[in-house]
TORMAR-389471 format. One line per 3 residues: number of its first residue (from 0); their letters; for each residue x, z, y of C-alpha. Coordinates in steps of 0.2 Angstrom, whole numbers, plus 5000, padded with zeros to 4 digits. Layout:
N
NUM> A> X,Z,Y; ...;
//
This chain:
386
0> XXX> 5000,5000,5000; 5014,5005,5010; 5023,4987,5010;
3> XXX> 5006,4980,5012; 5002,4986,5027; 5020,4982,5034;
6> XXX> 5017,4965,5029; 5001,4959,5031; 4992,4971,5042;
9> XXX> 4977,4965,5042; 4974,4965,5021; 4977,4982,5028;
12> XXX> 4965,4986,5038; 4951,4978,5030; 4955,4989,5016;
15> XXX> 4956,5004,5025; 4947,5002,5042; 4948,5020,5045;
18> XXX> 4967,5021,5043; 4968,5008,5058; 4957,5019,5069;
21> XXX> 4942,5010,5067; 4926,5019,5065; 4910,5015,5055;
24> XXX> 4894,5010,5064; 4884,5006,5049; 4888,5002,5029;
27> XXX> 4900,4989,5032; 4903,4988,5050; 4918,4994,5060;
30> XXX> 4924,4995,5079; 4937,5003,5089; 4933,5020,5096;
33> XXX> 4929,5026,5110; 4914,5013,5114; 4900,5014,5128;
36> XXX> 4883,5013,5120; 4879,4997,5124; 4892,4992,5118;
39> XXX> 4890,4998,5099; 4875,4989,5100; 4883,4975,5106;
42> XXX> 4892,4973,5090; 4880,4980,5080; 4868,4966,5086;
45> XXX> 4880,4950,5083; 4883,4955,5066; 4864,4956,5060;
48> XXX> 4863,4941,5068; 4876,4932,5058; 4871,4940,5045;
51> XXX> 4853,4933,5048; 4861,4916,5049; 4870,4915,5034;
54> XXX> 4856,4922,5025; 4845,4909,5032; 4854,4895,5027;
57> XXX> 4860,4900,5010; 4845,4906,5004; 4850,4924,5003;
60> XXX> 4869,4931,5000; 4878,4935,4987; 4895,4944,4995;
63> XXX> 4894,4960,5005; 4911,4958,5017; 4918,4971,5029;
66> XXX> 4918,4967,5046; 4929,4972,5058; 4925,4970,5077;
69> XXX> 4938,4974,5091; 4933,4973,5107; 4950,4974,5113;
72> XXX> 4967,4965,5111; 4976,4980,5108; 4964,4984,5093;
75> XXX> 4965,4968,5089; 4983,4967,5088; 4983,4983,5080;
78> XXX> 4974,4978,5065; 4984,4962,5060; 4974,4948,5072;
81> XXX> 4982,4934,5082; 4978,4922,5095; 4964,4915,5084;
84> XXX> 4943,4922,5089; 4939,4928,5070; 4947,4926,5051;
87> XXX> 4942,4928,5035; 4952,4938,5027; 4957,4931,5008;
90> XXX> 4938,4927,5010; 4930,4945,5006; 4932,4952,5025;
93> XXX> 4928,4945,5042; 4938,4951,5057; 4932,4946,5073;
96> XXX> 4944,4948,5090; 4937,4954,5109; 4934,4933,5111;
99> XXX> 4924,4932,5094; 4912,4947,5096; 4897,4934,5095;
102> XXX> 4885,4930,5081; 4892,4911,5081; 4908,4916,5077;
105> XXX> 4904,4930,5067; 4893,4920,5055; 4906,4905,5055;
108> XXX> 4919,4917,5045; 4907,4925,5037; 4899,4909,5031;
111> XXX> 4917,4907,5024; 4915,4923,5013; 4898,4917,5005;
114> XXX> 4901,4901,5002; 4918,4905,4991; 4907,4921,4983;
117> XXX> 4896,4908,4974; 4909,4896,4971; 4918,4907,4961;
120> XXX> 4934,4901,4959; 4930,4882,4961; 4940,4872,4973;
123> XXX> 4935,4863,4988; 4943,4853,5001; 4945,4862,5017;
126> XXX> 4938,4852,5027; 4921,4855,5018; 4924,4872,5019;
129> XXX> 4928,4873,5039; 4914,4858,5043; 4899,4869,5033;
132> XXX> 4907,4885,5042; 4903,4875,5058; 4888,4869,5051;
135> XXX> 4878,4887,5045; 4885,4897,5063; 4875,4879,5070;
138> XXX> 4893,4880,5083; 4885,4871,5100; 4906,4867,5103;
141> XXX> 4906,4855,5087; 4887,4850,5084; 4874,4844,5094;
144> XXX> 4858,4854,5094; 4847,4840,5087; 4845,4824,5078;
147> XXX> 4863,4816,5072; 4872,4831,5078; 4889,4822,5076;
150> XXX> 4898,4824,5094; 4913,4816,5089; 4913,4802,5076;
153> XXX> 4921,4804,5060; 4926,4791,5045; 4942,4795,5041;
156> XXX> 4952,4806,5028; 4954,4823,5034; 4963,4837,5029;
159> XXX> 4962,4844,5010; 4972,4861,5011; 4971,4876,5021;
162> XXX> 4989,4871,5025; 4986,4855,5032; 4972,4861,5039;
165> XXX> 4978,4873,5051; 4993,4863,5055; 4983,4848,5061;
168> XXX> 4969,4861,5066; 4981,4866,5078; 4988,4850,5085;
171> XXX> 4969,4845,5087; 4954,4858,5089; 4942,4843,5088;
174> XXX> 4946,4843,5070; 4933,4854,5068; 4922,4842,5075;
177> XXX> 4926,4827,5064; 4923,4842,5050; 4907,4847,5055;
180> XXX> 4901,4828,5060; 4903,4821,5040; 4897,4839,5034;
183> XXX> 4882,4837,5044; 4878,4822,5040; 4881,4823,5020;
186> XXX> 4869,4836,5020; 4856,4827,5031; 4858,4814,5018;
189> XXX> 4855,4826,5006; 4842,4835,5009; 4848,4852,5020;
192> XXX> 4852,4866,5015; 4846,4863,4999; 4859,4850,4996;
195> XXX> 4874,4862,4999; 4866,4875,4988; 4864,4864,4974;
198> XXX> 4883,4855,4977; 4888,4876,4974; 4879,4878,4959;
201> XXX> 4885,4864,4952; 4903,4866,4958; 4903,4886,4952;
204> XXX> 4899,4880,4933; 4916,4869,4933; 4910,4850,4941;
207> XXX> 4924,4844,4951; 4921,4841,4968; 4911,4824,4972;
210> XXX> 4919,4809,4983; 4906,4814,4998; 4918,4811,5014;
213> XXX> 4910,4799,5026; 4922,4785,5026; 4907,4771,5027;
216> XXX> 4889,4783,5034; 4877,4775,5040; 4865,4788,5049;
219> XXX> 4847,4777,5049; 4838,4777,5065; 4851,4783,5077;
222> XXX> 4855,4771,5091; 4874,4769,5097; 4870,4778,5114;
225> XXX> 4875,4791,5126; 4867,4805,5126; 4864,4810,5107;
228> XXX> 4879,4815,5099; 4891,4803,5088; 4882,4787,5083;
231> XXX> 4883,4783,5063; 4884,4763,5070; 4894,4757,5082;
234> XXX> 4892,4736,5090; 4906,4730,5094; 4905,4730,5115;
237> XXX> 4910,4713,5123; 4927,4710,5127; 4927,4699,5141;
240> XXX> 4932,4711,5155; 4943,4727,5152; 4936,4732,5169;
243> XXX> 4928,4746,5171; 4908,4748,5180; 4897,4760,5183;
246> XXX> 4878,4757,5177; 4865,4757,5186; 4851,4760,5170;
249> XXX> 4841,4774,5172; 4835,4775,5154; 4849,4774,5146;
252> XXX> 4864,4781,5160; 4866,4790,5177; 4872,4780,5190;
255> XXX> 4890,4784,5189; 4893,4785,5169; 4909,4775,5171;
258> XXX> 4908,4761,5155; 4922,4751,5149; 4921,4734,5142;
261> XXX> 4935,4736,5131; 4943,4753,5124; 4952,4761,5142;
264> XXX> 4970,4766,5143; 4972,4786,5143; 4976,4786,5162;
267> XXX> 4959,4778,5167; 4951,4790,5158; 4960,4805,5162;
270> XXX> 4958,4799,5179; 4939,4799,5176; 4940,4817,5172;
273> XXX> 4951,4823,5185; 4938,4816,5196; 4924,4823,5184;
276> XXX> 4934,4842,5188; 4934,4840,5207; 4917,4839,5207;
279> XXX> 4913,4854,5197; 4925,4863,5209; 4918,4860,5223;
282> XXX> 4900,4864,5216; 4893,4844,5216; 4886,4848,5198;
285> XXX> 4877,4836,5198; 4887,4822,5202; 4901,4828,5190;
288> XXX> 4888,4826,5176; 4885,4808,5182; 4902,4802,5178;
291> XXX> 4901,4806,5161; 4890,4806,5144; 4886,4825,5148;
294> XXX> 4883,4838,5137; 4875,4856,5143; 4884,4861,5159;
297> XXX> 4876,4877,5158; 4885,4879,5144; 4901,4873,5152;
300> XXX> 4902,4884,5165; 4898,4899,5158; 4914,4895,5145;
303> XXX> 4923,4893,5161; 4918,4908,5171; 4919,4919,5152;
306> XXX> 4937,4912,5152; 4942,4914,5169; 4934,4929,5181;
309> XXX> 4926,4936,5167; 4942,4939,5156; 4951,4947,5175;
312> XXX> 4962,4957,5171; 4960,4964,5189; 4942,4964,5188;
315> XXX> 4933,4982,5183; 4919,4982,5172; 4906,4983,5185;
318> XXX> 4910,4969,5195; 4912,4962,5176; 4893,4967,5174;
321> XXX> 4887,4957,5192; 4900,4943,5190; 4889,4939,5173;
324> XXX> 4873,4942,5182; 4876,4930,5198; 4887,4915,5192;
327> XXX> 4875,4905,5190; 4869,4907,5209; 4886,4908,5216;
330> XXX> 4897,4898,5210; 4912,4899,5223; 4924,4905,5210;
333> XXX> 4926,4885,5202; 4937,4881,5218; 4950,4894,5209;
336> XXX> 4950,4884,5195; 4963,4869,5192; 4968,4856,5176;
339> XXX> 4983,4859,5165; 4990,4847,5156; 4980,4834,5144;
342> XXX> 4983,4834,5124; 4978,4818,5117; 4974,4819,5098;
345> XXX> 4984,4805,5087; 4968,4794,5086; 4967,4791,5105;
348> XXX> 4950,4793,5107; 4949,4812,5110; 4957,4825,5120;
351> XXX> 4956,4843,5127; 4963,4847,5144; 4971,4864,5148;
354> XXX> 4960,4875,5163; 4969,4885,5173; 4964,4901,5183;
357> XXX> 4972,4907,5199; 4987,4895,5192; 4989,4903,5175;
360> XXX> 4982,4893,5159; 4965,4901,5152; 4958,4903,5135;
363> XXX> 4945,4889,5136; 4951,4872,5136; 4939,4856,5139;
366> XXX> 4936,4842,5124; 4934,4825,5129; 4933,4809,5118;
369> XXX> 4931,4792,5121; 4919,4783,5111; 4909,4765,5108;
372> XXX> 4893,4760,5113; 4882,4745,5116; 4884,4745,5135;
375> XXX> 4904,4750,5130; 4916,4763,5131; 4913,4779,5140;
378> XXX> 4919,4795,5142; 4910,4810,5132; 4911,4830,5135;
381> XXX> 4915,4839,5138; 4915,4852,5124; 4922,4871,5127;
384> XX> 4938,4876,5116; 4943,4894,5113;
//
């Protein structure tokens, strides 16, 4: 025990919460010490929720994890945890960092614990496993809330082992996307949920694994559009004019979605975005959305404020509390934010940009990609990155 929890902390701690200084809430839930009321509840609540999820979707559960919930980075640290939001640890416990302590997270890892309890044993490719993670915490970063949820395309081979998972997982967080987008559509193939827990059953009695990845889907009756996630058919956009227009369709785009006739070199498009940023800035939220194929900017600049005046280290809790009450009236603090650098993935076609607050980098990064439709090539996004 004693070399154990020199090297690997946090097999550790989820062995013996109470050994890290962790207290019990309720059977199976642990926290720091030392928290407010409201905020015991706090935890208390994301992880019923979670639990509520992956019950939901697997039809009722069959592994009874540990979690461990820090709602600080020296707990945190204490206990074993890194940089990462959550982790499953060797998929029987599910610790979750201050940035994790919500039920979409929380049920992501612990989505990982039920599904390897029914496999038991069986093999699976890890992408399966990271894309149905993203799939039963129904991650609004990764998956669009209705019809094709794809947000970014996927057809092509993706990683099969935890260790080239996270090395490429690291390189390119959209990974997860690509993940989610083929599991999400396998399953809405499939038929649901019930398609996933009848690939388990048949997997935990010994079947190998089917050839499911989505190298050639077709997703009937979606349209190649903006607006509604990846499109499972792309037509080939005309290539008489690289040039670049803005459209005028009200139907289909805002005034100012910039359209490509053929597929834009990186610098027009980051240049699109840079644009895209000064507008949120100075609080034009509504022209910002214009230049690209938006996705919720509520969503977006809550990630930001979270990421930025929220995570302060020089704010107190209560400005904390009215910060989070009133950013959605006052929205002053963008001007404090700036761009980082750009991280193209090796595809070309998507990207995250680094957010800066105050001129040091934040948590949240911003996911763009570029992608096909009839009218041409647009920018897409952007998607928040913890």
């Amino acid at each position: 025990m004693a070399l154990t929890a020199i090297a690997f902390p946090s097999v550790a701690a989820t062995t013996c919460p109470g050994c890290y200084g962790l207290e019990r809430l309720q059977p199976g839930v642990y926290a720091e010490p030392g928290l407010a009321p409201a905020e015991r509840r706090h935890v208390t609540e994301v992880v019923e929720q979670a639990n509520q999820r992956v019950r939901d979707f697997f039809g009722g559960r069959a592994s009874t994890p540990d979690v461990l919930v820090c709602l600080s980075d020296d707990c945190y640290r204490r206990i074993g945890g890194g940089r990462e939001r959550g982790i499953a640890v060797l998929n029987r416990s599910v610790m979750l960092s201050p940035r994790g302590a919500d039920p979409v997270i929380a049920s992501h890892e612990l989505a990982h614990v039920e599904f390897h309890a029914r496999l038991h044993g069986a093999e699976v490719p890890q992408w399966f496993d990271e894309g149905l993670a993203v799939l039963v915490s129904d991650d609004p970063r990764y998956l669009a809330p209705t019809g094709d949820r794809c947000l970014l395309d996927s057809r092509r081979p993706l990683p099969v082992t935890l260790q080239d998972w996270l090395r490429a997982a690291s390189a390119d967080p959209q990974l997860y996307a690509e993940a989610a987008c083929q599991v999400s559509r396998w399953a809405g193939t499939n038929g649901g949920k019930e398609a996933v827990r009848t690939l388990i059953e048949r997997l935990s009695t010994g079947q190998a694994f089917p050839d499911i990845q989505m190298s050639t889907a077709v997703v009937a009756g979606h349209r190649a559009g903006v607006g509604g996630g990846c499109s499972g058919r792309h037509r080939r956009p005309s290539r008489a004019s690289p040039t670049a227009r803005s459209v005028a369709s009200s139907n289909l785009y805002d005034l100012a979605v910039r359209i490509w006739t053929e597929s834009p070199a990186k610098a027009d498009v980051e240049a699109v975005v840079r644009r895209y940023f000064s507008l949120l800035r100075a609080g034009k939220i509504p022209e910002a959305e214009q230049l690209v194929d938006h996705s919720s900017v509520r969503h977006v600049l809550k990630s930001l404020w979270s990421g930025s005046v929220g995570a302060s280290a020089d704010a107190d809790e209560a400005s904390r509390s009215r910060a989070a009450d009133e950013w959605e009236q006052d929205l002053s603090w963008l001007r404090e934010l700036g761009l980082g650098g750009f991280n193209w993935g090796h595809t070309g076609s998507h990207f995250y940009v680094e957010v800066t607050y105050r001129a040091r980098i934040i948590e949240v990064s911003l996911g763009f990609w570029v992608k096909p439709t009839d009218a041409g090539w647009v920018v897409a996004g952007p998607s928040t990155l913890w």
